[in-house]
VOGU-3710 file (C-alpha; in Angstrom, 3 decimals, decimal comma):
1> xxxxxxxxxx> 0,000/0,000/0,000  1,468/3,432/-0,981  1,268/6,502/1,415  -0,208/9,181/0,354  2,275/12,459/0,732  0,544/14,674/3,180  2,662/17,810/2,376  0,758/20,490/0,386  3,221/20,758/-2,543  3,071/25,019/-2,861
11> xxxxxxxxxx> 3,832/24,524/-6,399  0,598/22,556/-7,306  -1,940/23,714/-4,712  -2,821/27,200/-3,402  -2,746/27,895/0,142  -7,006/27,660/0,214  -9,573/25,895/1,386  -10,390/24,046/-0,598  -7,104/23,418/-2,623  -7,184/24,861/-5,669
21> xxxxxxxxxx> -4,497/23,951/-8,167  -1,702/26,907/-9,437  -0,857/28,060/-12,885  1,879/25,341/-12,827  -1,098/22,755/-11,669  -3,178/23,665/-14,355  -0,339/23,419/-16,904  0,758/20,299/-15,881  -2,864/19,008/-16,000  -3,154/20,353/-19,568
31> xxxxxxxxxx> 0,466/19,793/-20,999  0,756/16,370/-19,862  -3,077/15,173/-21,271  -4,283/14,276/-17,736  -7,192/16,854/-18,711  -7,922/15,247/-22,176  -7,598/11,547/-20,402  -9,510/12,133/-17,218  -13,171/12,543/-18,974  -12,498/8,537/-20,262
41> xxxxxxxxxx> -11,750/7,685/-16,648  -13,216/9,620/-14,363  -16,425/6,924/-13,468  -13,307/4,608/-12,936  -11,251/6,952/-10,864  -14,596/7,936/-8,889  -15,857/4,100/-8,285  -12,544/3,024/-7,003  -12,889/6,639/-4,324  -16,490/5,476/-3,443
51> xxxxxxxxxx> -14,667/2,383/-2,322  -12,101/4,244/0,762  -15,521/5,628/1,560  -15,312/9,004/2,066  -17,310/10,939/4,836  -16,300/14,719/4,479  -15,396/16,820/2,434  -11,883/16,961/3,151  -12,010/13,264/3,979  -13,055/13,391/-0,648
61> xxxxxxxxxx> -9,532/15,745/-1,027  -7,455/13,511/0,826  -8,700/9,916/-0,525  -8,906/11,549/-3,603  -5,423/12,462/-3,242  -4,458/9,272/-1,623  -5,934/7,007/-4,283  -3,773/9,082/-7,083  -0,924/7,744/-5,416  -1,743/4,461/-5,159
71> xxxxxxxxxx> -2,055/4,675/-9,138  1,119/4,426/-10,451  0,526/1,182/-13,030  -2,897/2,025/-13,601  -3,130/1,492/-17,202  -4,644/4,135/-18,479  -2,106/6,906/-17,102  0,558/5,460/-19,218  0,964/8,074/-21,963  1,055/10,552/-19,168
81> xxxxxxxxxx> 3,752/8,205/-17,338  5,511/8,677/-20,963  4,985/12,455/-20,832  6,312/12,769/-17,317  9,832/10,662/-18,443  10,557/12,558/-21,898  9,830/16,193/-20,321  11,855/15,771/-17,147  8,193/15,597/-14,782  7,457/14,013/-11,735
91> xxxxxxxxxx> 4,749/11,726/-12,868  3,710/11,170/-9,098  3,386/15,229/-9,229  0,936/15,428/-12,249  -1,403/12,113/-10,769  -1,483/14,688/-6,989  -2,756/17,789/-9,468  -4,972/15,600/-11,317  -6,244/14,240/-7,908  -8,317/17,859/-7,728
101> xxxxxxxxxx> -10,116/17,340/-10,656  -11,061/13,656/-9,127  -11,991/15,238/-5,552  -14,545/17,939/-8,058  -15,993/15,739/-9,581  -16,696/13,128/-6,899  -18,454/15,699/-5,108  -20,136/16,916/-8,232  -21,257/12,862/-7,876  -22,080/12,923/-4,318
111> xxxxx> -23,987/16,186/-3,263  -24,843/14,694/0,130  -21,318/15,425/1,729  -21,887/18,542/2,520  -19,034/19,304/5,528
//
């Protein structure tokens, strides 16, 4: 089982609650195609949160974050696993920014967690 990293990385999130992703997040999203993959996979990405069962909010942010990092071979991240090695990017870094979108939508999914 892979930890997830609890640090807030300053040069993906903004210091806000809720996290929001930087200019850097949002280019890494959209430069390495996590934003053009992530509408193929998000029912995936959302059943597999659904399963750590989150109660809160923040309990959606941090599973949701979790969960990216427990994602390293999954499949269908592998061109951005190709991305990541040819630019010089932490892959790891691009699955935690992507992990925002996931925590968004899952809520979008689940309007009863409300706090």
């Amino acid at each position: 089982k892979t930890s997830a990293q609890k640090f807030i990385d300053r040069n993906l999130y903004k210091d806000q609650s809720p996290l929001r992703l930087t200019e850097f997040g949002i280019k890494l999203i959209k430069e390495s195609g996590f934003e053009v993959i992530f509408p193929s996979v998000k029912d995936d990405l959302v059943r597999m949160l659904e399963e750590k069962n989150p109660k809160t909010q923040y309990d959606s942010q941090e599973m949701a974050r979790a969960l990216m990092d427990e994602l390293n071979d999954y499949k269908l991240f592998e061109s951005i696993k190709t991305y990541a090695f040819q630019n010089g990017k932490d892959y790891g870094q691009i699955l935690r920014a992507g992990a925002i979108l996931l925590r968004d939508y899952f809520l979008e999914k689940h309007p009863e967690i409300t706090k």
